[in-house]
C-alpha positions in Angstrom: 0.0 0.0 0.0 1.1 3.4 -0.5 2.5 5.2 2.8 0.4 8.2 2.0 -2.7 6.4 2.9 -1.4 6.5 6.7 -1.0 10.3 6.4 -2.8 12.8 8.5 -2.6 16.4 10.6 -2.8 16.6 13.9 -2.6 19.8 15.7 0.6 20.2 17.5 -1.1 21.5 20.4 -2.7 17.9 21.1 0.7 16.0 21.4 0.7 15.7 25.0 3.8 16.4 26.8 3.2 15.0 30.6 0.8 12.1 31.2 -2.7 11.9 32.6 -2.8 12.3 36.5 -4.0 9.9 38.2 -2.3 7.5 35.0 -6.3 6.0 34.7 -8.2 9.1 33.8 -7.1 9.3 30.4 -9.9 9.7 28.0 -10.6 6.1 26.0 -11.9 5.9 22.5 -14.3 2.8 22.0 -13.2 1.7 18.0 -15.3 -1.5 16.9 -13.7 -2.5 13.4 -16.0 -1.9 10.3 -18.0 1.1 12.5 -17.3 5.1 12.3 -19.5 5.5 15.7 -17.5 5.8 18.4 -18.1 5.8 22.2 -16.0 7.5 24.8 -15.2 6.5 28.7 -11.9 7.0 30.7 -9.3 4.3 30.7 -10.8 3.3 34.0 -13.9 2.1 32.8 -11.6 -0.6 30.3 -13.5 -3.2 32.7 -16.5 -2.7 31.9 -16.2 -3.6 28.2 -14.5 -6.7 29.3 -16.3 -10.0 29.9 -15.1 -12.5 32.6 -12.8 -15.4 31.2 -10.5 -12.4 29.1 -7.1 -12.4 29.5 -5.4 -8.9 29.0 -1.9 -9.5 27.7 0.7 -7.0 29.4 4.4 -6.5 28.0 6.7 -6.5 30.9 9.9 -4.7 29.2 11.8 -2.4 31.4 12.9 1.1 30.0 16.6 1.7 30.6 18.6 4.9 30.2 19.2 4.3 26.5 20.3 8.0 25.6 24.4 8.8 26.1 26.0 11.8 25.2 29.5 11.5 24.8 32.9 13.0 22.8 34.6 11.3 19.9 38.3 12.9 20.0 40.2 14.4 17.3 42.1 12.2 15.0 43.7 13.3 12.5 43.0 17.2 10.4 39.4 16.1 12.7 38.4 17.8 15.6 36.7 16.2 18.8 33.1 15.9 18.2 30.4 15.6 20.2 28.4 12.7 19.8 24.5 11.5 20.5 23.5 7.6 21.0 20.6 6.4 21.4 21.0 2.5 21.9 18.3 0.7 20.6 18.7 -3.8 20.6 21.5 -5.7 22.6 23.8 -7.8 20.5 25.8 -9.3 22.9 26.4 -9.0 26.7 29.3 -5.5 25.2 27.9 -4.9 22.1 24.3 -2.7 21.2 22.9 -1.5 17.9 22.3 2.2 18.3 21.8 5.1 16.0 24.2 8.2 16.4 24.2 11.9 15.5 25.9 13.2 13.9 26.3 9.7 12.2 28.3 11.3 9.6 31.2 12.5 12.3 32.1 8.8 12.8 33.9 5.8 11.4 34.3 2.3 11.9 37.7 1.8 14.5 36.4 5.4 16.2 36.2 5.7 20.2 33.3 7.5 22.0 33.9 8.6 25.7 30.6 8.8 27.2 31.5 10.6 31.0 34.2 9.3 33.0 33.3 5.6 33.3 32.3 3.7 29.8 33.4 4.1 26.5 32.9 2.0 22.9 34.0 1.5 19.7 32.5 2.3 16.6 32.5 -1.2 15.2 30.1 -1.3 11.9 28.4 1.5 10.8 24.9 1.1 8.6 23.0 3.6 6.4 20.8 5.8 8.3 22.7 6.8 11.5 22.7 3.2 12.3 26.0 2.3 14.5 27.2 -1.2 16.3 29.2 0.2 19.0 31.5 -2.5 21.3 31.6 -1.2 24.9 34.6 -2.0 27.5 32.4 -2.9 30.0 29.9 -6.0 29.2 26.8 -7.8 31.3 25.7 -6.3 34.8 29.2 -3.6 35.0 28.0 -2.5 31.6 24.2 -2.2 32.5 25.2 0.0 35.7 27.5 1.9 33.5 24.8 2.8 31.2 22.2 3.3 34.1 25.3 6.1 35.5 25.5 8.3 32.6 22.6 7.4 30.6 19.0 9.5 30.3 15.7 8.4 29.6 15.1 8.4 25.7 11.9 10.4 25.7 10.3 10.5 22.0 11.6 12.9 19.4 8.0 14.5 19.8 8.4 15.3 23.2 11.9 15.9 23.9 11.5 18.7 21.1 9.3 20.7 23.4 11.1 20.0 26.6 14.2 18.1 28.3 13.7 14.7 30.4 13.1 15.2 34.0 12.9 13.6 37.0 9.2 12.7 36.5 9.7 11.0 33.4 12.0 8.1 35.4 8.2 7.4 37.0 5.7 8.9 33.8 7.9 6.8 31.3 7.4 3.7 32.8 4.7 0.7 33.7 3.8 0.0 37.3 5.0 -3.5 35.9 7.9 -3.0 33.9 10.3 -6.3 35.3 12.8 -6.7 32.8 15.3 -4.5 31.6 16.3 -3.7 27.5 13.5 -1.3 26.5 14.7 1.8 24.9 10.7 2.8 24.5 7.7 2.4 26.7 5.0 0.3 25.7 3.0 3.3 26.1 -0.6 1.5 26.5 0.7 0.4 29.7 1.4 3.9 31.4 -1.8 4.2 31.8 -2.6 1.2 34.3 -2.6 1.7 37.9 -3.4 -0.9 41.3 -6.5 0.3 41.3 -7.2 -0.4 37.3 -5.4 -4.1 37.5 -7.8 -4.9 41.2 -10.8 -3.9 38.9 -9.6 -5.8 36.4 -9.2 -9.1 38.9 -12.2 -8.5 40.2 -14.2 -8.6 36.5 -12.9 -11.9 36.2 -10.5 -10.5 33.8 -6.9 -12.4 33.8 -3.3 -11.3 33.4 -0.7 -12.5 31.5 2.6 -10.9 30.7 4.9 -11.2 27.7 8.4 -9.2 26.8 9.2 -6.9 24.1 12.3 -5.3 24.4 10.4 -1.9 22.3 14.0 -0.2 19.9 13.6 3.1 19.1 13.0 1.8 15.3 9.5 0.9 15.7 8.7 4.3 16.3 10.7 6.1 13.3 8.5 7.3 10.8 8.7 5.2 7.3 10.5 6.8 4.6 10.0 4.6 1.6 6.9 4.9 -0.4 5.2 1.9 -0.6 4.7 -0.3 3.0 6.4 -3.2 1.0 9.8 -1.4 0.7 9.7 -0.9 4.2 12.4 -3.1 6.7 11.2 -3.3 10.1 14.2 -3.2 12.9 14.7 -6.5 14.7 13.5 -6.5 18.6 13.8 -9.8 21.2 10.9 -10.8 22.6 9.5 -13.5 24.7 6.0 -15.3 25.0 6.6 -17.8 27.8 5.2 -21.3 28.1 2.6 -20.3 31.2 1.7 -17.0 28.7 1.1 -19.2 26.0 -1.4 -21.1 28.0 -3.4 -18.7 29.4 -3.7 -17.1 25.7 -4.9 -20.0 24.3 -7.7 -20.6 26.8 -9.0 -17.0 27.0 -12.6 -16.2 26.4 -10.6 -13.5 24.1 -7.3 -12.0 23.9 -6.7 -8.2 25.1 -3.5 -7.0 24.1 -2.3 -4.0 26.0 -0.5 -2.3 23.4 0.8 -2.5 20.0 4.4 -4.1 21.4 1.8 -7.1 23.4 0.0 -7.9 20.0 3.0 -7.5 17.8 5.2 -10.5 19.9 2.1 -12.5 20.6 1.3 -12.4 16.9 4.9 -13.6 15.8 4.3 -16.6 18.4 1.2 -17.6 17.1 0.4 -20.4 14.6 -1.7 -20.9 11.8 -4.4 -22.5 13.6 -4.7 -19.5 16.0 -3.2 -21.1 19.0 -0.2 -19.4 20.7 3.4 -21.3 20.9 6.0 -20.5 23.5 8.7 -17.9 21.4 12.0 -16.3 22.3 14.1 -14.7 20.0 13.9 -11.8 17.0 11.0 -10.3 15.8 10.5 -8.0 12.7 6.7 -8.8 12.2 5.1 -5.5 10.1 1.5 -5.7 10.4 -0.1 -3.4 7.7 -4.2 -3.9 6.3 -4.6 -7.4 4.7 -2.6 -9.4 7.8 -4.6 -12.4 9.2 -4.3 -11.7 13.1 -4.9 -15.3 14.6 -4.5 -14.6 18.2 -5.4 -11.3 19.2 -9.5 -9.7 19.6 -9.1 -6.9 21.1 -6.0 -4.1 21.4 -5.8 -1.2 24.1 -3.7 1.3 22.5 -2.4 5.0 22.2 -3.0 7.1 19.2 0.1 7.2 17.4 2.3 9.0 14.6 0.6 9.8 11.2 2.8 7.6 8.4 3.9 5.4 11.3 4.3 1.1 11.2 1.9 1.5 14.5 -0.3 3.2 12.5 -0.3 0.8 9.7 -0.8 -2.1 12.3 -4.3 -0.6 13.6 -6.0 -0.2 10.5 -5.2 -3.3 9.9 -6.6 -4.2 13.3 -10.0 -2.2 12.9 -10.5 -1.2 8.9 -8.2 1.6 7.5 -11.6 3.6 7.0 -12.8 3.2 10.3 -9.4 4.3 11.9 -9.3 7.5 9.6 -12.8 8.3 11.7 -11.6 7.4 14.7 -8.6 9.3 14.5 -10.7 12.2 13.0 -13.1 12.2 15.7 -10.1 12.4 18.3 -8.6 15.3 16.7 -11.9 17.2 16.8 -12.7 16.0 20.7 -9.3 17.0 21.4 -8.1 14.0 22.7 -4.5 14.1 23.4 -2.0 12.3 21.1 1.2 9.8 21.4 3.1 8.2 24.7 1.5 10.6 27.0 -1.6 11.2 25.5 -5.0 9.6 25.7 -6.1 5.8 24.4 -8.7 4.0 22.4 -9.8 0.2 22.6 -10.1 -1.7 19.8 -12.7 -4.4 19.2 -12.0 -6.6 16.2 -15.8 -8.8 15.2 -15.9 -11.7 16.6 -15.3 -14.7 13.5 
């Protein structure tokens, strides 16, 4: 399909900056695929349009402090330069895949001195800003290294209009989060709180949780033309065998966010049951995918020409999420990580 499908405007003034306090009051858009009626409650209220004998499917990634600054020095007729990462997948226990700017400042063999305590070398470099940087610190020493000098890699969208903070080591994170390697919230999930998940328990409405370590190239916007010509970065994720299980006997399947559906769909099998997966993942979901696991998908309203786009009008009708997204922008609800959610509703086969 052609990427200008995807495209619309959005007033800047509805890309929210700071999340919704308390994180449950967000406004909720009710999107059933084929309709372009829409219904609208607070995330809150998510129980109420879920039967007993659902499981809603959490990821449980950890955001780490995936944004270094550091100083490449002079070599050569070159001066020092000063250089942005952004790490984005673990290779190996010393080496990540990252993307650097200025990319064009550096060269396979160069050094970057990130404070005191860590520094890497450049050692492949890819088109697009796209660097594999070997650190001298590897496993735990290098993770506390990185957790020293790193900052939280709020999106281009927000750290734009303003610099991380304190509060964004709380906002930018689930009340779940267990296991570190996300450079990215799965945003969907900032908005649950205890009080959400004990309504939730006491609908009869299960839990499950599955890992998606989120890289910052799910959310860049797609460049090529056409949605075949795009290549999806890889991201590790895990649907475990107790996960697995719980899917397959749910009344219906409630992922909780984009980065949920996208790993449970690249474990799932023909038939429509759910196999236990660990390992690489560069599933694009764009209109005309056959989702066999998932029924329903809680989910912020994301980035015109975006993959996460793409994936929900495939999930609910591209027509249908043209209105929804429409009606948003003219109820002002409040766009992207921070902002507001919708809950879609796929007919049941």
């Amino acid at each position: 399909m052609r990427v200008a499908e995807f495209d619309f405007s959005l007033p800047e003034e509805l890309i929210a900056l700071r999340p919704a306090s308390p994180r449950d009051s967000a406004r909720l858009l009710i999107v059933r695929e084929g309709e372009t009626s829409f219904e609208e409650a607070l995330v809150r209220d998510l129980p109420s349009f879920l039967d007993a004998g659902a499981v809603c499917v959490f990821n449980d990634t950890k955001v780490i402090p995936a944004q270094l600054f550091g100083v490449r020095p002079a070599r050569g007729d070159s001066a020092a330069a000063a250089i942005e990462v952004t790490l984005h997948k673990r290779e190996a226990s010393d080496l990540w895949a990252a993307f650097a700017k200025p990319g064009r400042k550096l060269i396979v063999g160069d050094s970057v001195r990130f404070g005191d305590g860590l520094a890497a070398v450049v050692e492949a470099k890819h088109a697009g800003g796209e660097i594999y940087l070997r650190f001298d610190a590897f496993g735990a020493a290098l993770d506390r290294a990185i957790a020293e000098v790193g900052v939280t890699p709020l999106p281009p969208y927000i750290a734009g209009r303003r610099a991380a903070d304190e509060r964004d080591l709380n906002d930018y994170q689930t009340i779940y989060a267990a296991r570190d390697g996300a450079v990215a919230a799965p945003t969907a999930g900032l908005h649950f709180t205890p009080e959400l998940m004990a309504r939730l328990d006491a609908r009869g409405v299960g839990r499950a949780y599955v890992t998606l370590h989120v890289g910052a190239g799910t959310f860049l916007p797609v460049k090529a033309d056409d949605t075949d010509d795009h290549a999806m970065h890889a991201e590790w994720g895990e649907v475990r065998g107790a996960t697995a299980e719980a899917i397959n006997a749910a009344s219906r399947v409630v992922c909780i966010g984009t980065t949920s559906l996208r790993i449970v769909e690249s474990a799932a099998l023909e038939g429509g049951q759910v196999a236990p997966f660990a390992g690489d993942t560069r599933i694009f979901i764009t209109p005309g995918y056959r989702f066999r696991a998932v029924d329903m998908l809680l989910t912020n309203f994301h980035l015109p020409r975006s993959t996460l786009f793409m994936l929900v009008s495939a999930f609910c009708g591209v027509e249908t999420m043209r209105a929804a997204y429409a009606h948003a922008i003219a109820q002002r609800f409040r766009f992207y990580s921070y902002g507001d959610a919708c809950l879609l509703i796929r007919k049941r086969s």
